[in-house]
C-alpha positions, 0 to 999 in steps of 0.5 A: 538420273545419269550424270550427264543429264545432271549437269545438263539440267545445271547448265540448263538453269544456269542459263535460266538465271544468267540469259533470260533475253535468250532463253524462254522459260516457263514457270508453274507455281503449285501448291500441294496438300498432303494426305497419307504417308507410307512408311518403309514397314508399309503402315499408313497414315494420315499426313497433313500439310502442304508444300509450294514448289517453282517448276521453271522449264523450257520447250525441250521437256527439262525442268528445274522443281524447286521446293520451298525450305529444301535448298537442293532444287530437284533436276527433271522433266515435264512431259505433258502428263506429268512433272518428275523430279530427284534431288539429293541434299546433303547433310552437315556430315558427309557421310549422309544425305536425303533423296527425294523423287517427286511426281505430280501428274498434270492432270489429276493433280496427285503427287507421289514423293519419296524420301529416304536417306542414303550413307555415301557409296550405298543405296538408299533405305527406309524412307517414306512415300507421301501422297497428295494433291496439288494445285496451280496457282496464280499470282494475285498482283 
């Protein structure tokens, strides 16, 4: 993602949390199942377990996608087939830190996320692709 779109999303969700009277903002709550993972070798595996995200996004097609237990929010769209995100979190060292790309079509409900770890100035290797299922959900009270 382009620099300028990173720090336009950041501004974008510093004005969700600092101006709701003038922003209107939208939010999807959803929460995914996992059912297969493919590592960097190709092999396959069953894979359970599910995660929640937050989708907050506005009439212009950005989207904040937080995850529950990651820190680092994903920055990216929501156009009306799907909701795609990326987000880098660093780890303790600086020399480190994990890449993640999620994908959630809005019709079927299938996610596609990536993760790999990336060493600083190069290109992320290895990694896992996890597929899954999600599912909107609403507030019970």
């Amino acid at each position: 993602m382009r620099y300028q779109n990173v720090i336009a999303l950041r501004t974008f969700s510093l004005l969700i949390l600092l101006v709701p009277n003038l922003v209107k903002a939208d939010t999807l709550s959803l929460n995914c199942e996992y059912s297969g993972t493919v590592d960097d070798n190709g092999k396959i595996t069953g894979t359970s377990g599910e995660d929640h995200f937050t989708v907050i996004y506005d009439g212009s097609g950005k989207a904040l996608i937080r995850e529950d237990g990651l820190g680092t929010p994903y920055i990216g769209e929501i156009t009306e087939n799907e909701i795609r995100g990326e987000a880098e979190h660093p780890m303790n060292d600086t020399l480190y830190s994990h890449q993640y790309s999620l994908i959630i079509n809005r019709y079927t409900g299938e996610m596609t996320k990536f993760f790999s770890t990336k060493v600083k100035g190069k290109k992320g290797k290895g990694g896992l692709v996890h597929f899954g299922k999600c599912r909107s959900i609403k507030k019970k009270f």
